[in-house]
Kinemage of the C-alpha trace (Angstrom):
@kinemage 1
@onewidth
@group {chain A} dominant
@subgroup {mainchain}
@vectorlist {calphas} color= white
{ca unk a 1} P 25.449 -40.691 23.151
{ca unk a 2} L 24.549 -43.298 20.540
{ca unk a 3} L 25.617 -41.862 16.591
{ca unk a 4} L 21.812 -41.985 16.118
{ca unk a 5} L 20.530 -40.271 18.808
{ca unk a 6} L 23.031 -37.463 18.195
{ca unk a 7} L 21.990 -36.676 14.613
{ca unk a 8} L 18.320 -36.652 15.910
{ca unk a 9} L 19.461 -34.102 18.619
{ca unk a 10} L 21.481 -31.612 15.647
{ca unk a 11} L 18.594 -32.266 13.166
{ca unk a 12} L 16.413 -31.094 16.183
{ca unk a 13} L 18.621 -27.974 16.941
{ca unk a 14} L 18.566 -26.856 13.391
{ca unk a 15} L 14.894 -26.992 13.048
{ca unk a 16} L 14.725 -24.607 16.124
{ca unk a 17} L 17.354 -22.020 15.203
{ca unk a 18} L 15.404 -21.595 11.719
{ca unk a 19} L 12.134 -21.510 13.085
{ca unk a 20} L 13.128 -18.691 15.614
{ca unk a 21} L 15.196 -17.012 12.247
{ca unk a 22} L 11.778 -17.340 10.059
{ca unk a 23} L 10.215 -16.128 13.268
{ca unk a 24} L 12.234 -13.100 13.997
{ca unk a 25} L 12.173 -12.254 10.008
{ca unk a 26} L 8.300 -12.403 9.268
{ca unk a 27} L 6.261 -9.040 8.473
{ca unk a 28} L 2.945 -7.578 9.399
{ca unk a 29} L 0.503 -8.864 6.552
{ca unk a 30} L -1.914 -6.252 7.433
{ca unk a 31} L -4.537 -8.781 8.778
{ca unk a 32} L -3.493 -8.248 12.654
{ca unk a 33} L -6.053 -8.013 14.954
{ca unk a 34} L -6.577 -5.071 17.673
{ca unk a 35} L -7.342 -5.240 21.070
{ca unk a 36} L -11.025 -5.409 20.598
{ca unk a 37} L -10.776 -8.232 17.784
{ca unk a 38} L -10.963 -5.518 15.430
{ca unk a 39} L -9.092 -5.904 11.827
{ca unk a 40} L -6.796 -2.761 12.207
{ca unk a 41} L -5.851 -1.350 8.997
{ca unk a 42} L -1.968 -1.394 8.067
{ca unk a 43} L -0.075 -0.170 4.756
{ca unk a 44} L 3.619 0.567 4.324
{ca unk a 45} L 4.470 4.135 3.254
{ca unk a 46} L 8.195 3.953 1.860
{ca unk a 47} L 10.258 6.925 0.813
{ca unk a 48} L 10.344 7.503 -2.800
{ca unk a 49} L 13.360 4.762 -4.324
{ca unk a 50} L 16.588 6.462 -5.188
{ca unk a 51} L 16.402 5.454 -8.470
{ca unk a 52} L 13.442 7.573 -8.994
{ca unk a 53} L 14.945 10.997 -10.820
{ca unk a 54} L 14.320 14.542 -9.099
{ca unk a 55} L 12.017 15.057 -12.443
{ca unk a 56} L 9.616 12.620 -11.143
{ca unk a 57} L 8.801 15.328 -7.962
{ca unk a 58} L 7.115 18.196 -7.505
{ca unk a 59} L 6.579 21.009 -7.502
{ca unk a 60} L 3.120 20.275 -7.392
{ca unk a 61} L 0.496 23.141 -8.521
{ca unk a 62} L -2.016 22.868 -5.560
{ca unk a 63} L -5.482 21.502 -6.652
{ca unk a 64} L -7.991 18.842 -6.488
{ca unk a 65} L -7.786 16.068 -8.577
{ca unk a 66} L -9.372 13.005 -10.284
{ca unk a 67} L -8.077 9.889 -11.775
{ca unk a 68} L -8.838 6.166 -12.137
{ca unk a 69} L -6.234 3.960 -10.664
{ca unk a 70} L -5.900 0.575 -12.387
{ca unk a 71} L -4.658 -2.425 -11.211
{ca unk a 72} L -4.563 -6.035 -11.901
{ca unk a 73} L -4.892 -7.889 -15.394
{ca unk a 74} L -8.630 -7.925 -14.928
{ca unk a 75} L -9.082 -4.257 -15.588
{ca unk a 76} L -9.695 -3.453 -12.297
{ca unk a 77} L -9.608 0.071 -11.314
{ca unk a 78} L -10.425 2.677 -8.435
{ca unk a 79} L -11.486 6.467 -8.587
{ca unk a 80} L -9.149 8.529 -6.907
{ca unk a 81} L -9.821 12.068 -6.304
{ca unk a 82} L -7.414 13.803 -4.381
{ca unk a 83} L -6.517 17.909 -2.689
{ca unk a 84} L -2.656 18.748 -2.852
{ca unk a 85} L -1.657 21.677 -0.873
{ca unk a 86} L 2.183 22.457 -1.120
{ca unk a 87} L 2.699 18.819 -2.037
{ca unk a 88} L 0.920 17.235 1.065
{ca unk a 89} L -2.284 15.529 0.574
{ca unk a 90} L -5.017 17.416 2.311
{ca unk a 91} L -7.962 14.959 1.518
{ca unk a 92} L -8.534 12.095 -0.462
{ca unk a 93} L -11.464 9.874 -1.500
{ca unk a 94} L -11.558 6.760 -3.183
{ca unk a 95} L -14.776 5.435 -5.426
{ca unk a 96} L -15.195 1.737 -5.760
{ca unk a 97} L -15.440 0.232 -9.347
{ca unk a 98} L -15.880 -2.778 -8.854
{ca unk a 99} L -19.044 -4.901 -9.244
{ca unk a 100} L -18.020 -8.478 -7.390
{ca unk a 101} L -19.485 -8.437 -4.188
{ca unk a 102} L -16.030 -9.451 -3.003
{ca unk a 103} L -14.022 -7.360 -4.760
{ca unk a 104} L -16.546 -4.191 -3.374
{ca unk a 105} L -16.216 -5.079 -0.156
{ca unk a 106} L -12.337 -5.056 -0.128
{ca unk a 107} L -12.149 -1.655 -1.746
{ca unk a 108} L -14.779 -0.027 0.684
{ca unk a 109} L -12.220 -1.333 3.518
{ca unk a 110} L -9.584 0.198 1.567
{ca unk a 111} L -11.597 3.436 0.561
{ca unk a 112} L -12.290 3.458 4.534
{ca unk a 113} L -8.893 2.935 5.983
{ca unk a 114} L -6.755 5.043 2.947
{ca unk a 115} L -7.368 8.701 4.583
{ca unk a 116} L -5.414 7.727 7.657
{ca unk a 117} L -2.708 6.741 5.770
{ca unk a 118} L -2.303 9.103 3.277
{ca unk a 119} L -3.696 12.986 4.414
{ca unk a 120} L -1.111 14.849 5.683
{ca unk a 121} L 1.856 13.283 4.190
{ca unk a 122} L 3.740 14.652 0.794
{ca unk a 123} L 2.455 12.929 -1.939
{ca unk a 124} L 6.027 11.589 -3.068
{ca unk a 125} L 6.444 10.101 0.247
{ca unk a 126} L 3.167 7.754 -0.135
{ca unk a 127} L 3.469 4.375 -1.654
{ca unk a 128} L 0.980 1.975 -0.021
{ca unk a 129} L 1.315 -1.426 -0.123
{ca unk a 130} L -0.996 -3.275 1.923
{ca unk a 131} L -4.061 -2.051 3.585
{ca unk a 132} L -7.011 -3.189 4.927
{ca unk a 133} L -6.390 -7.017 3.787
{ca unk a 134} L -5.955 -5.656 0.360
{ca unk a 135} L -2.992 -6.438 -1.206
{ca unk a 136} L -4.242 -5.075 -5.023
{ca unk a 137} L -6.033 -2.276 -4.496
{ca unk a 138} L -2.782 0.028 -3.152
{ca unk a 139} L -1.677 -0.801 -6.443
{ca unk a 140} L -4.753 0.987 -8.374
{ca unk a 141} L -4.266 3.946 -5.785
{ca unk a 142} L -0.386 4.294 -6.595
{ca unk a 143} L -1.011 4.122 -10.239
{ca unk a 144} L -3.931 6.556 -9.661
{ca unk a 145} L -0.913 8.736 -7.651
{ca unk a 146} L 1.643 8.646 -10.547
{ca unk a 147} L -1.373 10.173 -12.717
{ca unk a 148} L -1.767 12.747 -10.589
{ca unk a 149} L 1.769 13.958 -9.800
{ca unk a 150} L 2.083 13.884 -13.593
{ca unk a 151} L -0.648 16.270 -14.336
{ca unk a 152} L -0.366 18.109 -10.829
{ca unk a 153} L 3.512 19.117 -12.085
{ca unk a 154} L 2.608 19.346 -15.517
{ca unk a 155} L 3.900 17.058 -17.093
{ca unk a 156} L 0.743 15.420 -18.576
{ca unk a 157} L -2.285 17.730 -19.442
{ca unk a 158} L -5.655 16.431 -19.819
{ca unk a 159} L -8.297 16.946 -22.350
């Protein structure tokens, strides 16, 4: 085999073995599409991170509860209100804020999808971090979280 034509060839190899690498490596975006054609909705939901002191958890008195989460350097924000029973999320609803017609529209899909994701589980076990194409708005809903497991343990009051 000519010098050339075996460069070409292990140029040609390399350029597969990292495709099928970046291939094997890439993660759900949250924009997949179901059976029907259907966005489906997707979030993460990680474990709270080690570094994260036993202070920063429960226990939680059990309640209902009502925060604005904010997000962004627009001053963006979401209305979170949210039932705790024994630390597990029992319901939660989410109130748009925002007035773009854009913006709306991707935090009604969030506001939709969020319930799915998030009743049921223990509140320190919910981090969300895509969902519904919306790769903000988990952000105002885990800020709107840490507000509430702060007052819900007592460790901020409100006025």
């Amino acid at each position: 085999m000519p010098p050339l034509s075996k460069k070409f060839s292990v140029a040609l190899v390399g350029i597969s073995v990292t495709t099928v690498i970046v291939g094997c490596t890439a993660t759900d975006t949250g924009t997949g599409t179901g059976t029907n054609g259907a966005s489906s909705p997707s979030a993460s939901t990680a474990s709270p991170s080690p570094s994260r002191s036993s202070a920063d958890r429960g226990p939680y008195k059990d309640g209902e509860y009502s925060v604005d989460g904010e997000y962004g350097t627009r001053g963006s924000s979401i209305g979170v209100t949210l039932t705790l029973q024994n630390g597990e999320i029992s319901a939660v609803d989410v109130t748009p804020h925002a007035t773009d017609e854009t913006s709306l529209g991707l935090q009604r899909r969030f506001a939709k999808a969020l319930p799915a994701l998030a009743v049921g589980k223990d509140i320190d076990d919910v981090n969300l971090d895509r969902v519904a194409g919306n790769s903000h708005t988990p952000d105002g809903f885990n800020d709107a979280l840490e507000k509430i497991k702060a007052e819900a343990s007592g460790r901020v009051t409100r006025s």
